[in-house]
C-alpha positions in Angstrom: 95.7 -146.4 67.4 98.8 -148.0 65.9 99.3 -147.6 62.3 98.4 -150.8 60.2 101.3 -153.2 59.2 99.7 -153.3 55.7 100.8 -149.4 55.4 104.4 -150.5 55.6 106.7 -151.5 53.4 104.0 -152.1 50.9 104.9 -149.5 48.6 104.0 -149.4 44.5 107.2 -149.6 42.8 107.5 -150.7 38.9 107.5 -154.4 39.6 103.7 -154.2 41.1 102.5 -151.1 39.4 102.0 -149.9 35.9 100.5 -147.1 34.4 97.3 -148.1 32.8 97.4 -147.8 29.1 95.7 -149.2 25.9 99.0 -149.2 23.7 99.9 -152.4 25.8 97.1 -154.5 23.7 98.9 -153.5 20.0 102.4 -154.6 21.9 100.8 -158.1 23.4 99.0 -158.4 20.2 102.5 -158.1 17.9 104.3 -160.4 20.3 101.8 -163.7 20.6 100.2 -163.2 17.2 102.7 -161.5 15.1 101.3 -163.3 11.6 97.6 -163.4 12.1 95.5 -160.8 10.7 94.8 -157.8 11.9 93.3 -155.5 9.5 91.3 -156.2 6.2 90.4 -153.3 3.6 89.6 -153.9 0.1 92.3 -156.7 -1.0 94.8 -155.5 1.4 95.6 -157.3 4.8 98.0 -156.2 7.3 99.0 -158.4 10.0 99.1 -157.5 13.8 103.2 -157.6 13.6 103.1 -155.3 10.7 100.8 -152.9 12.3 102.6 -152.9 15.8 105.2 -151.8 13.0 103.3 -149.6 11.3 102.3 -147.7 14.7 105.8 -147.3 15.9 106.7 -146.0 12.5 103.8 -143.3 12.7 105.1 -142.6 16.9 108.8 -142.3 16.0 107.9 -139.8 12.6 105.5 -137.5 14.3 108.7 -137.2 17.0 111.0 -136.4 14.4 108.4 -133.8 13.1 108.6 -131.9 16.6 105.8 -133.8 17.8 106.0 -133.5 21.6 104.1 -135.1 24.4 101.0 -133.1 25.2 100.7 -132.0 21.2 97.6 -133.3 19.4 97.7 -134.8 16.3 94.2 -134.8 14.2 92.5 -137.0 12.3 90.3 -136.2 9.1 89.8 -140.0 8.5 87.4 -142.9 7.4 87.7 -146.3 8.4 90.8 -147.1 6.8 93.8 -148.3 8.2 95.4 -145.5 8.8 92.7 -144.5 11.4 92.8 -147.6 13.3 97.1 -147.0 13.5 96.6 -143.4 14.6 94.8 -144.5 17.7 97.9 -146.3 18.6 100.5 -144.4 17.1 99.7 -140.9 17.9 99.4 -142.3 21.9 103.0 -144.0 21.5 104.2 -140.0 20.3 102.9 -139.1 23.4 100.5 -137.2 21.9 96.5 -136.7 21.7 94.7 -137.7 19.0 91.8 -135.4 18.1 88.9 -137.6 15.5 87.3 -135.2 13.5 84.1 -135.6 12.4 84.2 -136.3 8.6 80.4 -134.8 8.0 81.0 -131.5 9.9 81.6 -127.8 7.8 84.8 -126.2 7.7 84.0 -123.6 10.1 83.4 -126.1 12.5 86.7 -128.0 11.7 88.8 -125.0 11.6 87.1 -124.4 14.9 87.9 -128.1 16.4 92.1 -127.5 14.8 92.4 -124.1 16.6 90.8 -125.1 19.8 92.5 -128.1 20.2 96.0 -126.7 19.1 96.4 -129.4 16.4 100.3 -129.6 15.2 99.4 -132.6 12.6 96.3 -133.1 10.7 95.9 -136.4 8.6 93.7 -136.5 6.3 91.9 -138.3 3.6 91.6 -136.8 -0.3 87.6 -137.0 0.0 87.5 -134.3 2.4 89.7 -132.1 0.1 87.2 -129.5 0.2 86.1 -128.9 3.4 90.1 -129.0 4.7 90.8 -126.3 2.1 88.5 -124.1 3.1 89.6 -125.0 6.8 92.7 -124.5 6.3 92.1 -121.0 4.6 89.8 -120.4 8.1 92.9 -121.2 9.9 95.0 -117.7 8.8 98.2 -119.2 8.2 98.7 -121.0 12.0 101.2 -123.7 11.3 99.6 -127.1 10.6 101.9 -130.2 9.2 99.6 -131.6 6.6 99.3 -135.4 5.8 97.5 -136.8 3.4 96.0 -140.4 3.2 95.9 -141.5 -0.3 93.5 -144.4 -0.2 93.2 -146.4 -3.3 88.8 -145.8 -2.9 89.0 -141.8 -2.1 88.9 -139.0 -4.6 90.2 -135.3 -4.5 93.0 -133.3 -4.3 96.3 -134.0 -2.4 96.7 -130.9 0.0 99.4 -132.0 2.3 103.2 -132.0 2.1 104.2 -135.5 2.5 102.0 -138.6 2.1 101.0 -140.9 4.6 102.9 -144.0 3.2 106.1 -141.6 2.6 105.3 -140.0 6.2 105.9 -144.2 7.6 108.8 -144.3 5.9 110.8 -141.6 7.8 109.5 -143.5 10.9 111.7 -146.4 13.2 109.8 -149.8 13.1 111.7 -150.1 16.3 111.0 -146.4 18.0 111.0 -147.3 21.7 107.7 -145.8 22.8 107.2 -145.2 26.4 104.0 -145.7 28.6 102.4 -142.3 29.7 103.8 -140.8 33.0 100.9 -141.0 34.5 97.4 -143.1 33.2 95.8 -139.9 33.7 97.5 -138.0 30.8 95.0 -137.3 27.9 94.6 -139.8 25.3 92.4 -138.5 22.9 89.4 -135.4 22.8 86.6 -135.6 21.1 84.4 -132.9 20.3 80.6 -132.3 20.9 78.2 -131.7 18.2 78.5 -127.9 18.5 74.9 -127.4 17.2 74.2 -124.2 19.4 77.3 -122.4 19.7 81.0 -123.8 19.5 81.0 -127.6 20.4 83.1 -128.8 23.7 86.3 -130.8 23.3 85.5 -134.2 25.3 89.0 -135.4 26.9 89.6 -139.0 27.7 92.8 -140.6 29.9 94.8 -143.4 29.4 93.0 -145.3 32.2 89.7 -144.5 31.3 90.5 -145.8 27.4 91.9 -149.2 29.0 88.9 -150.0 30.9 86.7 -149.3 28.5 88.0 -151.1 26.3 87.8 -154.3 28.3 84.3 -153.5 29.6 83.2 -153.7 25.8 85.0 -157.3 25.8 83.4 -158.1 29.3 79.6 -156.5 28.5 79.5 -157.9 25.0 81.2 -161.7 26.3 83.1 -160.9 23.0 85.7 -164.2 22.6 89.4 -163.6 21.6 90.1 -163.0 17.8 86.6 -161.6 17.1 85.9 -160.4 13.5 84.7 -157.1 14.1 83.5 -154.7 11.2 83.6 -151.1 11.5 80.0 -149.6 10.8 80.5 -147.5 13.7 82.5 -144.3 12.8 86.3 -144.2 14.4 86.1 -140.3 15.1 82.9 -141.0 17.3 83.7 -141.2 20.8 87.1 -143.4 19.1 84.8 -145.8 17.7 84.1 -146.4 21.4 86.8 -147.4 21.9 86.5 -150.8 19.8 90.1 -150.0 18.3 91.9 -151.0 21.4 88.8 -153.7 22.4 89.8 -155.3 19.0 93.3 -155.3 19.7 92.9 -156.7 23.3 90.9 -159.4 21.8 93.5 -159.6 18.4 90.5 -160.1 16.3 90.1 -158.7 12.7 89.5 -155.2 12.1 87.5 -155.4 8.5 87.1 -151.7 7.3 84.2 -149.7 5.5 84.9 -146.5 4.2 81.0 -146.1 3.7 77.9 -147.5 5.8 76.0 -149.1 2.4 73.8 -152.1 3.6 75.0 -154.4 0.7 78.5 -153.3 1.4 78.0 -154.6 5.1 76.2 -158.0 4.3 78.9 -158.8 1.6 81.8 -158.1 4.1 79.8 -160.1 6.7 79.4 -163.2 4.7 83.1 -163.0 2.9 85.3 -162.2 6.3 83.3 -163.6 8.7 82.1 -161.0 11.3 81.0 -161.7 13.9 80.6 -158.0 15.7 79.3 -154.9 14.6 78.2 -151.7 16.5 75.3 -148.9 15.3 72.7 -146.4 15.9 69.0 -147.5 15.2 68.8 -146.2 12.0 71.4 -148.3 10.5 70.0 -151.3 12.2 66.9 -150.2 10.6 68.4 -149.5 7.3 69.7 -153.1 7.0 66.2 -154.6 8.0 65.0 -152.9 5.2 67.6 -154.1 3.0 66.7 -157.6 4.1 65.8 -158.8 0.8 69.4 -158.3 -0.9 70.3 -161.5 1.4 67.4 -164.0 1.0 69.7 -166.8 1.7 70.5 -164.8 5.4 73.8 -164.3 6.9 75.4 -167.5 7.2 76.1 -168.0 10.5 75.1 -165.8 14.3 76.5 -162.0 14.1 75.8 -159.8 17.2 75.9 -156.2 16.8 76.1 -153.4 19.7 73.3 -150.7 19.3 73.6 -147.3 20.9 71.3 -144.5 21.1 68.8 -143.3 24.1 66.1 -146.0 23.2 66.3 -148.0 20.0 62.5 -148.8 19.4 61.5 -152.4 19.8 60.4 -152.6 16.6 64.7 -152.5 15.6 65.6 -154.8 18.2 62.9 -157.4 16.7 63.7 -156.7 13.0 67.2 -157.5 13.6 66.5 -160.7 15.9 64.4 -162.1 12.9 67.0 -161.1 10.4 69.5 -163.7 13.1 71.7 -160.9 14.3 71.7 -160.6 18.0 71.2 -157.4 19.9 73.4 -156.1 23.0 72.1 -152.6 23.7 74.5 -149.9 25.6 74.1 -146.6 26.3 76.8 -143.4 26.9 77.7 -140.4 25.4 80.6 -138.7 24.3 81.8 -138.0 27.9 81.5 -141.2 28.9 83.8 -142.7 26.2 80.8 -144.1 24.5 79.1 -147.2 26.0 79.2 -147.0 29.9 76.0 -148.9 30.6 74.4 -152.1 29.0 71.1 -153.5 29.0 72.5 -157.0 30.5 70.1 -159.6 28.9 68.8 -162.6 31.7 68.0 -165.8 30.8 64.2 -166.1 32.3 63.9 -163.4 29.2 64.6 -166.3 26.6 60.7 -167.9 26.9 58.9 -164.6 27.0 57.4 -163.3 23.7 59.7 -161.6 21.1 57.9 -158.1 21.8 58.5 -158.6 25.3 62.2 -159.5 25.2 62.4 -156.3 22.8 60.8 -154.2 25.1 62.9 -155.5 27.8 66.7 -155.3 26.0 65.6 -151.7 24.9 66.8 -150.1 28.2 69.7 -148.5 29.0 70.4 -151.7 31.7 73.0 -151.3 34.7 76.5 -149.8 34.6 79.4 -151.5 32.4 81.4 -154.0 35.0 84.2 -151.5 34.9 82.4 -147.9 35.9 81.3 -147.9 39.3 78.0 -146.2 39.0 75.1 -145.2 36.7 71.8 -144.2 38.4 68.7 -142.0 38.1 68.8 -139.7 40.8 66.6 -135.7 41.9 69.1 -133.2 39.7 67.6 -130.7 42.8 68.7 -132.8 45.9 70.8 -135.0 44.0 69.0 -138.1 45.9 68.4 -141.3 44.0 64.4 -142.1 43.0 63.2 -145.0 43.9 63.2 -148.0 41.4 59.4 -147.7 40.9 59.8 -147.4 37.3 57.7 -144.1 37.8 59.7 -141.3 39.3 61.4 -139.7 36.8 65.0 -138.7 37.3 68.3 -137.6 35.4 70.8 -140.4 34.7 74.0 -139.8 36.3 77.2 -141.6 36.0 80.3 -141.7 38.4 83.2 -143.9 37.7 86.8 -144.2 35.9 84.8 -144.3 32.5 84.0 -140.6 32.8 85.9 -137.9 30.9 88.6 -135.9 32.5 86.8 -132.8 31.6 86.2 -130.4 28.8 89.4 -128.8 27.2 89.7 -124.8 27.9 86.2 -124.9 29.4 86.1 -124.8 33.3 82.7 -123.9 34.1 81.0 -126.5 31.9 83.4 -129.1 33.6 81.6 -128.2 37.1 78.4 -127.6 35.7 79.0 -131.3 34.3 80.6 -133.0 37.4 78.4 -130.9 40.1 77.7 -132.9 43.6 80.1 -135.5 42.1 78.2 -136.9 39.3 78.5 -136.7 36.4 74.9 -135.3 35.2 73.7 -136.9 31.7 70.8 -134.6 30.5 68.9 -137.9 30.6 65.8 -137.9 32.2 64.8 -141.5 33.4 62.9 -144.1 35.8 64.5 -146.6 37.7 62.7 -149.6 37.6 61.7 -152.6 39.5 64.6 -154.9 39.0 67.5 -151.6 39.1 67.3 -151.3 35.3 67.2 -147.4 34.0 64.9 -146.6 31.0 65.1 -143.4 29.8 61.7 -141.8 29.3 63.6 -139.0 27.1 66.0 -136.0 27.0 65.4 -133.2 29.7 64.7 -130.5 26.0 62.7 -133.1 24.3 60.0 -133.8 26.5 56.6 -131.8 25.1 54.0 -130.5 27.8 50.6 -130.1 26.0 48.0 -128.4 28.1 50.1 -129.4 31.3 50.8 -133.1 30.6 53.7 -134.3 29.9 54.2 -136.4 26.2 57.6 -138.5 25.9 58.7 -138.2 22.3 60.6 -141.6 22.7 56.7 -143.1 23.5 55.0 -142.0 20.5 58.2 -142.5 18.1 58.3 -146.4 19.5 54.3 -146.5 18.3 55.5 -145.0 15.0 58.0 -147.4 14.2 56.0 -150.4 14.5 54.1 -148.9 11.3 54.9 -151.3 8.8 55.9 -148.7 6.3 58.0 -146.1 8.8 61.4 -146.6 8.4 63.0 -143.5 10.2 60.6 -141.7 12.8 61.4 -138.7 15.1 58.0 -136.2 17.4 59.2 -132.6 18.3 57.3 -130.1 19.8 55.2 -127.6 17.7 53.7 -124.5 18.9 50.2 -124.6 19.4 47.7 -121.7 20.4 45.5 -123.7 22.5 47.6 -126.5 24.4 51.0 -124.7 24.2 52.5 -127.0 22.1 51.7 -130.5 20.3 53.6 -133.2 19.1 54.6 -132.9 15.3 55.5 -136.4 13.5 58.2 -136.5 11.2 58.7 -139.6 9.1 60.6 -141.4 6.1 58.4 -143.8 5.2 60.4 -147.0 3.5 60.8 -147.5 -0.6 57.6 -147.5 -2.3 55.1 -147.3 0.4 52.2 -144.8 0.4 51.3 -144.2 3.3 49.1 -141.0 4.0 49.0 -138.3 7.1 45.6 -139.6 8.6 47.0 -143.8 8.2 49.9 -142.6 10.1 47.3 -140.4 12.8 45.1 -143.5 13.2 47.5 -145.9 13.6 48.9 -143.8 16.9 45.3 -143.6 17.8 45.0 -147.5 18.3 48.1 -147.1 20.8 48.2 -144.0 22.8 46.3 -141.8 24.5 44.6 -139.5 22.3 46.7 -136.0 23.8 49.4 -137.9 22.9 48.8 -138.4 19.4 50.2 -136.0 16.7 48.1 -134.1 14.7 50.4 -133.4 12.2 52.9 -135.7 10.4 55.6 -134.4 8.0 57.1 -137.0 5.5 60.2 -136.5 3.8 64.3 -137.8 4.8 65.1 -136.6 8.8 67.9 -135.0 8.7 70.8 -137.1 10.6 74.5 -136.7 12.0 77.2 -139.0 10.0 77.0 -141.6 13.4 73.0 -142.3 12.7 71.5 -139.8 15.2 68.5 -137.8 14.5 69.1 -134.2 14.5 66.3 -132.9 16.5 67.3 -129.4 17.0 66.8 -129.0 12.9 63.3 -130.3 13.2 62.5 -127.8 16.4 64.0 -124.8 14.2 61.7 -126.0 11.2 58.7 -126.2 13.4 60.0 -122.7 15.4 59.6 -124.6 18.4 60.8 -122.1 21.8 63.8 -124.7 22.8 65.4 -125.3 19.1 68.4 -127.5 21.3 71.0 -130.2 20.4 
């Protein structure tokens, strides 16, 4: 058989083939919109020809500092503007950026600076004492220290140079180059590291580009979006909204602090039209409805994440006029890789309905290729009887190159050439996953199986629950029982056997919890119950992340 004419003479050469990369959005941005605004923080704006600026300074200065290509460059940052510039400047240096979680210990951060080799840490004056310390951990390993003196922060200064001063010995003009190859890291971004060191999460050029563009294409986000950063930067890069925003050149309005009059002012005064959370700050706002009893002013959508926000979320927010898009994706998946796409037939159903409905995890983002439930034993997909449970899997260009220094839990991770969530899930009727719970969190009692995600939905639609979370406890005669844990909101009084008897009315009576806990759930700084603490309290057998 001859060989096709299409495989000659058609080869990639620089005219029809570039390197994917997000840096390209901050250079298309500069060029067409070089006056509008780009970033708003406090009383200070900074247009998006300043900040193509301001990157190139940050690129050209971390060169100068022996910054090579293949170094990484940390981040110790809140939403400021200097986080936003790192995810482009750091790139343009040729370098990774590593966002560290600003809540975590200094063992941990040592930890994360070692592991990933850090040559540069920036970092803000509120985290002045866990750096310190960090830096103590560190035993003298060489580590250029910046410091970000925001006008809001407090603390020492522990660096050697200043952020604004660090700019200054930087070329507006530095000729940045695209990576070699879309493949090169980006950025890594560790784990939670809650049993046993956490794992550094690397991303690629390519897989930060797409991404990027599949939030713009799942969220039908229109060009020069306001967008408001409740959403952390260090997790998972904000999901990547720092290069969505600049693909769209919309408005980056920063929050050093997730404070739900904070967020309505900045929402009414700039305004945004996008936001992104976990449940519980969705939930915190619906309880802080009454600080805005003249409403929003005009139609806000915001992006919730987590593996099943309850309904009872999705409808608060709908009735307080924000609209909900709900994704789903961890950490290896560069955030959001799938998205509960919402139909129009679901417009006339009830308002518990539609919740119930845009609460799962959906289809794959237009840009991965595949998300699925499929038999982790015989790697088989189940069928789409909404019954059969599974583990999600994902396979696609929005999927991490691998974990840094860490082999084995690479394959473990991308074994029969999926990669393998931890998710356990039913495909149903109309190819929609819905995630039924985490593989550690399910609770067998007496040899049937209790979701926790089924009886903490019940819980939330208690009119006093604000927060909710159902571990496993031991138990003598059924092997273990679901334990409640709740926060109930400001000023109710609820009591144990209100809570007991309201699950009652809606579950099965094995699934009810005979015990309920009240007091604040502990959470990490992106909104996420942390589980594992509640199994420890309860000395549960499988105290896991």
């Amino acid at each position: 058989m001859g060989r096709s004419p299409f495989a000659t003479g058609l080869d990639k050469n620089q005219a029809n083939h570039v390197q994917l990369s997000p840096l390209t959005f901050m250079e298309r941005a500069a060029m067409v919109f070089p006056r509008k605004k780009a970033i708003v923080h406090g009383d200070r704006t900074i247009t998006w020809g300043e900040t193509y600026a301001r990157c190139r300074r940050l690129a050209s200065a971390l060169a100068r500092r022996g910054v090579q290509p293949g170094d990484t460059v940390a981040a110790m940052l809140p939403n400021v503007p200097a986080m936003f510039e790192a995810h482009f400047g750091v790139p343009m240096a040729g370098a990774v950026l590593n966002t560290l979680n600003t809540r975590l210990d200094a063992e941990s951060i040592a930890f994360m600076l070692k592991h990933g080799e850090a040559k540069v840490l920036l970092t803000d004056r509120d985290f002045a004492p866990t750096i310190r310390r960090a830096l103590e951990l560190l035993e003298g390993r060489e580590l250029l220290v910046v410091d970000v003196d925001d006008p809001a922060a407090k603390g020492d200064l522990l660096g050697s140079i200043e952020y604004e001063q660090f700019l200054r010995d930087g070329d507006p003009d530095f000729a940045w180059q695209l990576p070699a190859d879309e493949w090169d890291a980006i950025s890594l971004n560790y784990t939670s590291g809650t049993t046993g060191n956490p794992k550094g999460v690397v991303y690629h050029h390519r897989g930060a580009y797409l991404n990027a563009v599949a939030n713009v294409l799942s969220w039908n986000m229109p060009p020069h979006s306001v967008y408001l950063w409740t959403l952390p930067m260090f997790h998972c890069n904000g999901w990547c909204f720092p290069w969505t925003v600049a693909a769209l050149t919309g408005v980056n309005v920063c929050l050093r602090q997730v404070e739900p009059k904070a967020i309505f002012d900045l929402i009414r005064r700039h305004g945004v039209t996008h936001f992104c959370g976990a449940p519980v700050v969705l939930g915190m706002l619906i309880n802080s409805a009454h600080l805005i009893p003249e409403g929003l002013g005009h139609p806000v959508s915001a992006a919730v994440a987590g593996a099943a926000p309850p309904a009872a979320i999705i409808e608060g927010m709908e009735k307080l006029g924000v609209s909900i898009t709900h994704v789903y994706g961890l950490t290896e998946t560069y955030g959001p890789a799938g998205v509960c796409v919402k139909r129009e037939e679901w417009n006339d159903l009830p308002l518990g309905e539609r919740a119930r409905l845009n609460g799962r995890q959906g289809i794959p983002y237009l840009l991965q290729e595949a998300m699925t439930v499929m038999d982790p034993a015989t790697m088989e997909p189940v069928p789409a009887d909404g019954v059969t449970m599974g583990e999600i899997m994902f396979r696609g260009n929005i999927v991490m190159k691998g974990y840094l220094k860490n082999p084995t839990a690479t394959a473990e991770a991308f074994a029969g050439g999926w990669f393998h969530t931890g998710d356990l899930a039913v495909l149903e009727p109309d190819g929609y996953v819905k995630i039924k719970d985490r593989s550690k969190d399910i609770i067998i009692s007496g040899g049937e199986n209790i979701s926790s995600l089924e009886v903490e939905d019940v819980l939330y639609r208690h009119p006093d629950v604000l927060v909710a979370a159902i571990v496993a406890k031991p138990d003598p005669k059924w092997g273990e029982v679901p334990c409640a844990f709740v926060e109930l909101k400001e000023g109710a009084t609820t009591k144990e056997e209100d809570i007991i008897a309201h699950c009652r009315t809606h579950l099965a009576r094995f699934k009810v919890p005979p015990m309920v806990v009240f007091g604040p759930i502990p959470k990490t700084s992106t909104g996420k119950i942390q589980k594992y603490v509640l199994r420890q309290r309860m000395k549960s057998t499988d105290a896991l992340t």
